[in-house]
MDTraj code that builds the backbone (N, CA, C; nanometers):
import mdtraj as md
import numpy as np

residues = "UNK UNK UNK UNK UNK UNK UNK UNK UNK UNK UNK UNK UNK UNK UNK UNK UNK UNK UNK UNK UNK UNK UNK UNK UNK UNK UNK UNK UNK UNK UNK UNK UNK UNK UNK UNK UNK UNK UNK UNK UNK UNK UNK UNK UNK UNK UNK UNK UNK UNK UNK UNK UNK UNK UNK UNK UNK UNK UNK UNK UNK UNK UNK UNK UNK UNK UNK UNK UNK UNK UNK UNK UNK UNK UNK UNK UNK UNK UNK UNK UNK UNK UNK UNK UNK UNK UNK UNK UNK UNK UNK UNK UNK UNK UNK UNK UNK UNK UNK UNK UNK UNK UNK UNK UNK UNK UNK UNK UNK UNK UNK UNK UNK UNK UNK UNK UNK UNK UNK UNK UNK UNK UNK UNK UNK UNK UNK UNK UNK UNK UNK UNK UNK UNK UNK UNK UNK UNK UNK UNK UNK UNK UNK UNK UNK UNK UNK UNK UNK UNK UNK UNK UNK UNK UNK UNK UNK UNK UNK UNK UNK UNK UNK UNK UNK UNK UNK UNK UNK UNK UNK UNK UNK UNK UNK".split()
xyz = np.array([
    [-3.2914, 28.2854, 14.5478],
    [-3.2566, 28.1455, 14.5543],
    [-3.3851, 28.0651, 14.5711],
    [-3.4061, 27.9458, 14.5063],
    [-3.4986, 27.8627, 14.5162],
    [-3.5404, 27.8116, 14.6668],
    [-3.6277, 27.7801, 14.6630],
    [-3.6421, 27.7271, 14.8378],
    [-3.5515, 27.5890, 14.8104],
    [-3.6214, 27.5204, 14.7085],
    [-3.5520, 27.3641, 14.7245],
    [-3.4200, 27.3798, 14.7397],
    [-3.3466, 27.4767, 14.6832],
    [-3.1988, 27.5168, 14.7033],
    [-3.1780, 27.5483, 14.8788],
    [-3.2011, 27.6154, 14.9158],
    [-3.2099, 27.6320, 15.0111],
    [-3.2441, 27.5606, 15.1215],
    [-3.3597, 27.4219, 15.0804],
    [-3.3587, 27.3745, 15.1878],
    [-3.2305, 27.2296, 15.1532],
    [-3.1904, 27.2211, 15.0232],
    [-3.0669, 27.1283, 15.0061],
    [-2.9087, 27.1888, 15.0712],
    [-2.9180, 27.2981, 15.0832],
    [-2.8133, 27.4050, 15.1598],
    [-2.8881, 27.3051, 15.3314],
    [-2.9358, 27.3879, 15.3240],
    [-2.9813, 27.3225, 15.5189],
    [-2.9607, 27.2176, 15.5318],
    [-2.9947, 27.0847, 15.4420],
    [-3.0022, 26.9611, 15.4586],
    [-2.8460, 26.9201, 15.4833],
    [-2.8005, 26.9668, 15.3745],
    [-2.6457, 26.9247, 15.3475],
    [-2.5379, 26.9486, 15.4796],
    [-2.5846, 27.0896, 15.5320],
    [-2.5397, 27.1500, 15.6520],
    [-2.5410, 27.0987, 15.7463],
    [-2.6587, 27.1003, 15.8206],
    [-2.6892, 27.0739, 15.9673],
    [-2.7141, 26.9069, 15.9616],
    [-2.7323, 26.8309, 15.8237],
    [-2.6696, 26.6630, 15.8958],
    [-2.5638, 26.6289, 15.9237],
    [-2.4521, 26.6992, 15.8706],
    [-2.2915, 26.7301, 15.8522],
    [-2.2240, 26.8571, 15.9422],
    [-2.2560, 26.8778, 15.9837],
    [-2.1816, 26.9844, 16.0562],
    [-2.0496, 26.9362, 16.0891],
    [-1.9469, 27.0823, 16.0715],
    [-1.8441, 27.0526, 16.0695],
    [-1.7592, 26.9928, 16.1564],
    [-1.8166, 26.9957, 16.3249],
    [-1.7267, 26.9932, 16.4084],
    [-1.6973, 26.8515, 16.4126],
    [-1.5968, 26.8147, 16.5181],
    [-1.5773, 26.6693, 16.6039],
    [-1.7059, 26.5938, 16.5709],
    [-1.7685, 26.6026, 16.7061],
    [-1.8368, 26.5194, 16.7451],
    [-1.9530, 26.4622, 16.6302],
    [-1.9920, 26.5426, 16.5123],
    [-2.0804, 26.4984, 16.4571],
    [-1.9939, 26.3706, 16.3679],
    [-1.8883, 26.3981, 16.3048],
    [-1.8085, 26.2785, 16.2586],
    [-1.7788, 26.1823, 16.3822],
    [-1.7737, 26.1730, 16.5089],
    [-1.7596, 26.0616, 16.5763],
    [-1.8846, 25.9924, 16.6062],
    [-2.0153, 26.0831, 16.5669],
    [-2.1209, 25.9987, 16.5874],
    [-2.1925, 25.9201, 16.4778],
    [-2.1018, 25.9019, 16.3375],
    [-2.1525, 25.9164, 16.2548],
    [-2.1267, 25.7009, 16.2691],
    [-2.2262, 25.6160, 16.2242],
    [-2.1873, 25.4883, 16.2094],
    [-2.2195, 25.4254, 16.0805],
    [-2.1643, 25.2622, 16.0469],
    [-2.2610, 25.2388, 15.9541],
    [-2.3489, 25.1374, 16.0276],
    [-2.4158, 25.0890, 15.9543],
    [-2.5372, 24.9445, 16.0226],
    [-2.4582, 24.8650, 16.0575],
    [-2.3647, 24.8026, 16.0252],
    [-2.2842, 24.6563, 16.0999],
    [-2.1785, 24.7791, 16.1882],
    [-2.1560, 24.6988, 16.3158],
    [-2.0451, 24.7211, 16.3713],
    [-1.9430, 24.7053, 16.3286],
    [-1.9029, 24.6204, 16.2654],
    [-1.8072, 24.5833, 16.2030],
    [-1.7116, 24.6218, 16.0866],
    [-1.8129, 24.6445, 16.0145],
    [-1.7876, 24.7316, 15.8834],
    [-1.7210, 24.8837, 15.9551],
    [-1.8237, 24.9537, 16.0301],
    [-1.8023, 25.0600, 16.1124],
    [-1.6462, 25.0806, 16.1646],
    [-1.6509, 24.9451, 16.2775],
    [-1.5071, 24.9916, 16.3076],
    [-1.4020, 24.9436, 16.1853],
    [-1.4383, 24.9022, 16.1158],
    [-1.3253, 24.9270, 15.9903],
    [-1.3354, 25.0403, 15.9181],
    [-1.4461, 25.1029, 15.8828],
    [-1.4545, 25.2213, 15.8238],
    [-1.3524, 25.3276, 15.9309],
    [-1.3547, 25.2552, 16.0750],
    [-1.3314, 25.3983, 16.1370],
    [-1.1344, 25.4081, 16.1462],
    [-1.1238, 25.2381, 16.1733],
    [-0.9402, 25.2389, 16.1556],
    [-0.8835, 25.3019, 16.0293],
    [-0.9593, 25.2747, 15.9102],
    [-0.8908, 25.3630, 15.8079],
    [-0.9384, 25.4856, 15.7926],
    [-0.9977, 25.5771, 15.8154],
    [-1.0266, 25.7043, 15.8214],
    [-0.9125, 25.7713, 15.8878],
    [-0.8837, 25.9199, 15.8526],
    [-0.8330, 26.0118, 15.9716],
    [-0.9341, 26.1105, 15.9814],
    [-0.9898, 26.1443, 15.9322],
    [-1.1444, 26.1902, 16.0314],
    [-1.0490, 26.3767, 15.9947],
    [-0.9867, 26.3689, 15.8676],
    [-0.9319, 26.5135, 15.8459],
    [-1.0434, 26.5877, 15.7027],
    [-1.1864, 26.5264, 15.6784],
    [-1.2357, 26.5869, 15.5820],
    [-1.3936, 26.5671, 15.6709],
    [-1.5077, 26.7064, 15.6306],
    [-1.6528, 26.6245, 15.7378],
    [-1.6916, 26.5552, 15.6234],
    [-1.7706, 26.4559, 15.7328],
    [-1.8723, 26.3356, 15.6626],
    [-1.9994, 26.3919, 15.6631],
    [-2.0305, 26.2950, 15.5544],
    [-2.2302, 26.3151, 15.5202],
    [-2.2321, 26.1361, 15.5373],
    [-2.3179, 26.1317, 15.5859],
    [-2.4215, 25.9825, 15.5761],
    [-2.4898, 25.9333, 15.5005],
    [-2.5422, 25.8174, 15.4153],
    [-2.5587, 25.7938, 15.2860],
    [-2.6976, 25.8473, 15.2873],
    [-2.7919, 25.8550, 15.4112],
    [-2.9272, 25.8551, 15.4092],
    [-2.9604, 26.0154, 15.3992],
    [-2.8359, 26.1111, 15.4264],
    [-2.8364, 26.2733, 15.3847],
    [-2.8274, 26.2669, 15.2326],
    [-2.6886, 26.1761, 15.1351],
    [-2.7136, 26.1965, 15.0253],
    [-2.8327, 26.1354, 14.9190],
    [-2.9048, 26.0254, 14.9917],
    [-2.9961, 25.9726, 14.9014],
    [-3.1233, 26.0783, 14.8881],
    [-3.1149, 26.1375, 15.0253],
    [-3.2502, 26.2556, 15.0338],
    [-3.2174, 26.4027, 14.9744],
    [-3.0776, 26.4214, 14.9195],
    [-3.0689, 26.5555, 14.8715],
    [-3.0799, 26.5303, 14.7064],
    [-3.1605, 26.5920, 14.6498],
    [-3.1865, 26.6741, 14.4880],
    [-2.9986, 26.6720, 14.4438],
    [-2.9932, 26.5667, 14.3267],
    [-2.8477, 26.6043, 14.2877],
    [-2.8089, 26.7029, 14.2291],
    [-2.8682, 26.7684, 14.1838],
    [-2.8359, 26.9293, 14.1393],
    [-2.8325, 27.0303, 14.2155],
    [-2.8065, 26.9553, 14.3234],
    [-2.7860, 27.0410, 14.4453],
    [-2.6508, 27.0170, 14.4788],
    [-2.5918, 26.9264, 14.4565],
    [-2.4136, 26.8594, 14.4520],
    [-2.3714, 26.8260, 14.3647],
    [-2.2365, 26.8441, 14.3824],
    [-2.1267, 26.7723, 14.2590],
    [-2.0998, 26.5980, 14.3838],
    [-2.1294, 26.5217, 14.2698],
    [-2.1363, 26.3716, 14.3438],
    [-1.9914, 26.2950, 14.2822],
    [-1.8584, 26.2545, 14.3258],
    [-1.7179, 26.2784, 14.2636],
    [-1.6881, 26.1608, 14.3570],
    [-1.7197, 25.9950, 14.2369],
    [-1.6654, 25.9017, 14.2718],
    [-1.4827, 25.8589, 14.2726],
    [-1.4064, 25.8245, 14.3785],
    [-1.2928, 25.8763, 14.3565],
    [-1.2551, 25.7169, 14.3602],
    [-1.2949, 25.6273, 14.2898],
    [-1.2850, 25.4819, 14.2845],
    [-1.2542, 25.4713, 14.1259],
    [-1.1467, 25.3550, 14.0421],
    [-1.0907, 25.3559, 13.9774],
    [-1.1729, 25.3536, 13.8514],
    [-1.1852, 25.4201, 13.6995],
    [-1.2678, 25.4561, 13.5966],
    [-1.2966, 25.2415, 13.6063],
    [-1.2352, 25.1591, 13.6157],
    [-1.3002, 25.0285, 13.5833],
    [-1.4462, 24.9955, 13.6876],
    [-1.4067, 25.0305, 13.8307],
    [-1.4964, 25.0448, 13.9312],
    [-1.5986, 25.0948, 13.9167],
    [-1.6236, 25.2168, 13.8705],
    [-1.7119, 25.3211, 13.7964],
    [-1.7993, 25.2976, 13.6962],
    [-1.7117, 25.1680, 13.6330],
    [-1.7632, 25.1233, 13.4695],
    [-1.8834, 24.9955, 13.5248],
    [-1.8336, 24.9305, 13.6456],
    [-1.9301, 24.8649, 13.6975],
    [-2.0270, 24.8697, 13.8042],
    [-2.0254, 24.9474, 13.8647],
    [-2.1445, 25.0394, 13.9332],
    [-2.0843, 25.1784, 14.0372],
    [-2.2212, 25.2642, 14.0430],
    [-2.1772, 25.3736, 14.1243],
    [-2.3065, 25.4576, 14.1376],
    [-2.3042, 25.5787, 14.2063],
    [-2.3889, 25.6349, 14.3011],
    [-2.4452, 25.6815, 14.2127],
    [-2.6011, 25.7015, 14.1705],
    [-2.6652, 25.7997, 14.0381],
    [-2.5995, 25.9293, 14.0361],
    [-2.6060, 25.9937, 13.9288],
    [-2.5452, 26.1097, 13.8891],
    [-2.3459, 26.1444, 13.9593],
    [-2.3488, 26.0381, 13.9909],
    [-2.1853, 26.0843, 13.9949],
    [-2.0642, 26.0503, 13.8970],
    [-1.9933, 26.1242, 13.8850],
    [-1.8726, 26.1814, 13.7804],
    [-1.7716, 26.1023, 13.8863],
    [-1.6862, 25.9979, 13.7753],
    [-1.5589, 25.9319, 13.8073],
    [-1.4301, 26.0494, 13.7990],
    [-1.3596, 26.0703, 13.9428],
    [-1.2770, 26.1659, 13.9620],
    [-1.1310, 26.0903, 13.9560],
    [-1.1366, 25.9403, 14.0008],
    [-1.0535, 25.8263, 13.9997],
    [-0.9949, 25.8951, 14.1217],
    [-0.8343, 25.7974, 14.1228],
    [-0.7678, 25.7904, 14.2616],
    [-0.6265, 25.7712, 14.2345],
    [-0.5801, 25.7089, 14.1677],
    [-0.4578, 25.6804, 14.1363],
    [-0.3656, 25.8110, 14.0100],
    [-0.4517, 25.8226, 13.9355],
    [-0.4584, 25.9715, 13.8138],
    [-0.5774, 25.9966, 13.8124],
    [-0.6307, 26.0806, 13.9414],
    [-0.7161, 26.1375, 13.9469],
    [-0.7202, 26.3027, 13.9186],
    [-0.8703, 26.2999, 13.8352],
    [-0.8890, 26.3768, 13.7103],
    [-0.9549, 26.5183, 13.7435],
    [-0.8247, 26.6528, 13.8013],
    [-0.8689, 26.7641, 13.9144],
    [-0.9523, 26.8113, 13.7688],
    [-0.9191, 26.8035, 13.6426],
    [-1.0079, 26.8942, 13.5276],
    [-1.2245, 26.8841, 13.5710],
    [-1.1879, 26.8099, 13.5868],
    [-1.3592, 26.7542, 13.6148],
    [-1.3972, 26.8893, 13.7440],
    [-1.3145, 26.9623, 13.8023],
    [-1.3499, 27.0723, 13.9061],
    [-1.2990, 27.1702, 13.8281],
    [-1.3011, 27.1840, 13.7265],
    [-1.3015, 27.3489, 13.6535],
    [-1.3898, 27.4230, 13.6552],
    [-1.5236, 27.3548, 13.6420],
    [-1.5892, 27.4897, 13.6229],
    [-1.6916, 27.4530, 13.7181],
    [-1.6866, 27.3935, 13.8428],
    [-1.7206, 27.4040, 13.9903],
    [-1.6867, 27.4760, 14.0377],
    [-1.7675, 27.5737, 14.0816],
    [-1.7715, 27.7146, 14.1979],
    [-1.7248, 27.6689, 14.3178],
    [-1.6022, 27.7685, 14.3649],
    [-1.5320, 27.6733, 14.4767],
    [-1.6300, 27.6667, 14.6203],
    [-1.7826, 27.7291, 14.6349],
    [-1.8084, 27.6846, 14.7012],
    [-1.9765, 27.6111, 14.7060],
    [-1.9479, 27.5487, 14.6004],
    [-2.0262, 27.4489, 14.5267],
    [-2.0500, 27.3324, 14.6460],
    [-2.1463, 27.2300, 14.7168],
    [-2.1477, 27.1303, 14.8111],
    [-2.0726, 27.0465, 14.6941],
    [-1.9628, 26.9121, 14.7569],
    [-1.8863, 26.8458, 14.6740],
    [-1.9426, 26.7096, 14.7591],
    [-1.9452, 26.6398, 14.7257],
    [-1.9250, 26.4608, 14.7983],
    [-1.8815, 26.4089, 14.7374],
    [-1.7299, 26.3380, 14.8199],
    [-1.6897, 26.2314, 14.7473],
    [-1.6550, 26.0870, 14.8347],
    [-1.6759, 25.9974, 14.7003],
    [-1.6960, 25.8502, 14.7912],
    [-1.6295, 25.7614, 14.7116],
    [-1.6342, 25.6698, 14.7409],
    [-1.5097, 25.5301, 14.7239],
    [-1.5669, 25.4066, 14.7714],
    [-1.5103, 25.2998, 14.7798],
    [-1.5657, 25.1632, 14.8297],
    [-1.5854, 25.2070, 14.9549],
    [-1.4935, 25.2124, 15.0803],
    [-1.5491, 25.2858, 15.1832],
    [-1.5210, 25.4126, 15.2500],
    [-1.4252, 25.4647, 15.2262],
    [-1.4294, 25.6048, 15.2306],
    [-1.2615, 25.6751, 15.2396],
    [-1.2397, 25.5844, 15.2234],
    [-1.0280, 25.5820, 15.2554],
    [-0.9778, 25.6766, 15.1502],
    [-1.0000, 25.6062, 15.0234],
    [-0.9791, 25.6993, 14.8901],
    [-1.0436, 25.8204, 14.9109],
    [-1.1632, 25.8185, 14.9325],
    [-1.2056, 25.9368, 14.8781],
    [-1.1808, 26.0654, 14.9728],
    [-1.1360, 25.9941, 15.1091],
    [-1.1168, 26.1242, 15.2122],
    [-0.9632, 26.2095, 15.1574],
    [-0.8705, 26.0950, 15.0652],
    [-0.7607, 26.2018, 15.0640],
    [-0.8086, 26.2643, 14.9381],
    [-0.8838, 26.2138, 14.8324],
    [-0.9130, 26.3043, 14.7224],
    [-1.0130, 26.4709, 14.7468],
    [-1.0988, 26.4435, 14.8639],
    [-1.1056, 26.5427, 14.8959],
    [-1.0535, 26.6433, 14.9770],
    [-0.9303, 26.6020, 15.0453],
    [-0.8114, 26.6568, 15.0912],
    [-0.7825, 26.6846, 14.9932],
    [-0.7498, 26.6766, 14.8886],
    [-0.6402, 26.7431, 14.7735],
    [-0.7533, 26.8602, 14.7324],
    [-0.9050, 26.8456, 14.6708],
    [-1.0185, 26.9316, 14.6613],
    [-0.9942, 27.0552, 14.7828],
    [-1.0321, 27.0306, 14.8532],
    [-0.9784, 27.1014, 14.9627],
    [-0.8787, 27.1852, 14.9455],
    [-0.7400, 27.1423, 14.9165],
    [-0.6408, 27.2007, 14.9391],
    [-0.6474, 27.3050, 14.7792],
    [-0.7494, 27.2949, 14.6941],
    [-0.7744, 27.3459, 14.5692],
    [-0.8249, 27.4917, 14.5981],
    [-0.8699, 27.4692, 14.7394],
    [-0.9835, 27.6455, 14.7726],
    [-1.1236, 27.5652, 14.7647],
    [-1.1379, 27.4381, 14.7498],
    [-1.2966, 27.4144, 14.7651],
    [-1.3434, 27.4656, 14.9421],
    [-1.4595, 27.4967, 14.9588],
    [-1.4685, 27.4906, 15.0524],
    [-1.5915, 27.3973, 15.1694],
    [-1.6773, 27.3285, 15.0209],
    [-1.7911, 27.2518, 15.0722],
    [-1.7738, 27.1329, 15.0631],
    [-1.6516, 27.0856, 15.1114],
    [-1.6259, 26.8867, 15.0761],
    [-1.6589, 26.8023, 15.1875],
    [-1.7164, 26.6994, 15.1266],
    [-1.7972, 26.6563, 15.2287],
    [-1.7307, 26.4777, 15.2081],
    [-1.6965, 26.3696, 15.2683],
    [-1.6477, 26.2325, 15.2408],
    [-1.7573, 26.1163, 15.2770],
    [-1.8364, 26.0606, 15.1828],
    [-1.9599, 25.9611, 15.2331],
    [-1.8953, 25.8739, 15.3392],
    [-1.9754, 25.8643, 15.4540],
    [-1.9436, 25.8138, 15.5079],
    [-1.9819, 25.6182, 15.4951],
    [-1.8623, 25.5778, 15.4844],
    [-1.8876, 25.4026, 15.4448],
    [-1.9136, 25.4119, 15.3394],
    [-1.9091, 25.5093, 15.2276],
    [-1.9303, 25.5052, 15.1113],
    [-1.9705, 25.4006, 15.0207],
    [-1.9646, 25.3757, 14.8790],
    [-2.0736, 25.3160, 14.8181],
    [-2.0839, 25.1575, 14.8776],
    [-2.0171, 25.1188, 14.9685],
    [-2.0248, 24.9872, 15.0238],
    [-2.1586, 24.9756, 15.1276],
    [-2.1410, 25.0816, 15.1883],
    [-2.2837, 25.1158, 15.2976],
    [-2.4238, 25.1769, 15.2150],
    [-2.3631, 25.2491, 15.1153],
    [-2.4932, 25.2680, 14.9961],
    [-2.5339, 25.1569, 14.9718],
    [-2.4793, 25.0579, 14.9407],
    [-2.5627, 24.9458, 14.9039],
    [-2.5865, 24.8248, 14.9949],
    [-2.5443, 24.7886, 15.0994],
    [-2.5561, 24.7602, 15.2751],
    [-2.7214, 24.8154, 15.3098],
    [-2.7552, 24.9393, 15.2780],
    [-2.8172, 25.0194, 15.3148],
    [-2.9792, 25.0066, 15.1864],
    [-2.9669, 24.9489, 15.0885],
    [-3.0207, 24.9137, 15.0227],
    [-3.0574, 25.0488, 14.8835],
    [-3.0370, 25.1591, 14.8804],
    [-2.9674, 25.2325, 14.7498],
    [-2.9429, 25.1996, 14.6224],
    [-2.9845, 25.2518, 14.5081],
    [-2.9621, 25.2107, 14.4186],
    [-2.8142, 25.2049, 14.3724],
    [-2.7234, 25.1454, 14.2550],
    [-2.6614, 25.1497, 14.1760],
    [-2.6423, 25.1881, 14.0400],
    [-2.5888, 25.2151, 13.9656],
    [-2.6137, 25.2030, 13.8142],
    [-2.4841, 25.2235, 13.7626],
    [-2.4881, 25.1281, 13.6768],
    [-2.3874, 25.0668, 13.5342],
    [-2.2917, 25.1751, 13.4519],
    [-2.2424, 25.1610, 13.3475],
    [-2.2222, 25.2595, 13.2843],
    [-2.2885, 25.3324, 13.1888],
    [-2.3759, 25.2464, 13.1405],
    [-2.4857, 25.2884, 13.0751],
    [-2.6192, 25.3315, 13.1435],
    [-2.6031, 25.3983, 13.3217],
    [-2.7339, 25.4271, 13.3408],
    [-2.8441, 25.3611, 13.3540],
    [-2.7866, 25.2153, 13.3321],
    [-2.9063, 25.1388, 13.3801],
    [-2.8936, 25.1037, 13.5345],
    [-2.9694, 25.0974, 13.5852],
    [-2.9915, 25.0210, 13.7546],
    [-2.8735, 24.8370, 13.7433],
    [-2.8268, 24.8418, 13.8203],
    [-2.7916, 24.7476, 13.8408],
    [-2.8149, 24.6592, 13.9652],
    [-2.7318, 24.5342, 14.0320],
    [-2.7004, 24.4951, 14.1578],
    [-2.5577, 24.4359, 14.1562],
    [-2.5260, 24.4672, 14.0668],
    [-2.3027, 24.4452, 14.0761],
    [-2.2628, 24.5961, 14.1484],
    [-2.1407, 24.5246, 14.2420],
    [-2.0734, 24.6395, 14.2933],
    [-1.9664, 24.5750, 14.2768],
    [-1.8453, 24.6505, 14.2265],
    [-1.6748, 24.6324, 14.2528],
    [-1.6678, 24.6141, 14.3579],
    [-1.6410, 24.5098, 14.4184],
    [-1.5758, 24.5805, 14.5516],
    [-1.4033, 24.5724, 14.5949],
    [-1.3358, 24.6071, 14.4557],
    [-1.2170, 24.6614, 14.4711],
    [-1.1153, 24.4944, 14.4591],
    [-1.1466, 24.3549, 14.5896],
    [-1.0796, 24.3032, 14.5925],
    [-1.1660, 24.1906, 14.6007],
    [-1.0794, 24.0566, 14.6552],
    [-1.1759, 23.9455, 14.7227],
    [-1.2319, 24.0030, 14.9076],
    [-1.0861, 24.0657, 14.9356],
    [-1.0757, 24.0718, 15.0896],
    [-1.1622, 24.2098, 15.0972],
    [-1.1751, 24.2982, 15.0229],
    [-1.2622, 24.4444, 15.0746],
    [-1.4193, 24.3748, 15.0188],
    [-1.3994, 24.2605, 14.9632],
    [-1.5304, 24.2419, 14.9166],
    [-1.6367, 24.1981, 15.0147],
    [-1.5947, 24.1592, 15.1275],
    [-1.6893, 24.1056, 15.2417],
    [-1.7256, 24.2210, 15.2805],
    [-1.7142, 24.3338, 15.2751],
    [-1.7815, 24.4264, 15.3700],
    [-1.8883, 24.4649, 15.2873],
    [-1.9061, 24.4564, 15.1658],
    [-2.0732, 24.4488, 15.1194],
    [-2.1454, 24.3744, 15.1564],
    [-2.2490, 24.3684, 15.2193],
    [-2.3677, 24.3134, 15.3507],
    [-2.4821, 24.3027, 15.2511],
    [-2.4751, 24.3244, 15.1409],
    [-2.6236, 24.3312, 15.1081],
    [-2.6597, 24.2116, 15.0308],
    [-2.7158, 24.1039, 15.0558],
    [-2.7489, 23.9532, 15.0296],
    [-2.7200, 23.9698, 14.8301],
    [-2.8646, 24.1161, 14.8097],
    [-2.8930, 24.0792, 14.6565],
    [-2.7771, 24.1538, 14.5752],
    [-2.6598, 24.2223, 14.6156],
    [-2.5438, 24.2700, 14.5647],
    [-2.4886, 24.1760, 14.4517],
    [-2.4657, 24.1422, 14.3945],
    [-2.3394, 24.0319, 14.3085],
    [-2.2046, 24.1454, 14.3559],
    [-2.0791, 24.0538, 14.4128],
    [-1.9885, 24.1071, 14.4181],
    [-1.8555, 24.0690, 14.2863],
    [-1.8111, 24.1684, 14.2522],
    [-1.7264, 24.2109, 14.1176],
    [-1.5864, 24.2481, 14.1412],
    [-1.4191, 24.1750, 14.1240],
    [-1.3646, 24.2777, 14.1402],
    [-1.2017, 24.2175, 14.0431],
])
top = md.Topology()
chain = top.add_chain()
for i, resn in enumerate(residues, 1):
    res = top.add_residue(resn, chain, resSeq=i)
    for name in ("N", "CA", "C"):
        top.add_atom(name, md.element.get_by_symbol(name[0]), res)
traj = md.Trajectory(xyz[None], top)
């Protein structure tokens, strides 16, 4: 095994560890956002933190936006594959090794914790749910990109009312 593999295995691991307490210590930058991230969660899949996935090599994960193919069409996390949410698309995990590292994310993490509950319930065994997902990615200052791979600063943010919890001044909000 490669070292870089190996040290993206460690990385992925020990910022995420499975138990309790590392998901109760996990926040985003606003309080606010936070305790909303935390009322809709059930805290039944572990979290990674956006600043674990911006520092891991993506060929080190399957990155499985579970936000709607229009959402997707207007920005999302580099190298991640639209899994959707509503007819969400299990074919896209065929030929993922079930114990492949998985992350999946959403505006803030609601969607994507039950899509990786269903992953989960597939025999995956490395699912991981961004925590504050792509709303705190870009809060956090992170890139975006379009459908065409270009960099953007539009984010969906789903509604008018989920749209305030994007914090980040140079965002344009989309929905």
């Amino acid at each position: 095994m490669k070292l870089s593999a190996v040290l993206s295995w460690l990385i992925f691991w020990s910022a995420c560890s499975m138990n309790g307490q590392s998901q109760t210590n996990m926040h985003c930058q606003n309080p606010a956002f936070d305790k909303e991230v935390r009322d809709w969660l059930s805290f039944t899949v572990p979290l990674m933190d956006v600043q674990t996935l911006e520092a891991m090599p993506r060929d080190s994960i399957v990155l499985l936006d579970a936000r709607e193919p229009e959402e997707f069409a207007i920005s999302h996390i580099p190298g991640a594959k639209c899994i959707g949410y509503k007819d969400w698309d299990k074919a896209l995990l065929q030929n993922i090794p079930k114990d492949k590292p998985i992350v999946v994310y959403c505006s803030i993490g609601y969607r994507s914790e039950k899509i990786a509950e269903k992953i989960t319930r597939l025999g995956y065994t490395q699912v991981k749910n961004l925590y504050g997902s792509i709303f705190e990615w870009v809060n956090q200052g992170f890139p975006v990109e379009d459908e065409s791979h270009h960099v953007t600063q539009s984010v969906h943010g789903f509604n008018e009312k989920w749209s305030k919890w994007i914090l980040n001044p140079a965002i344009k909000k989309v929905w």
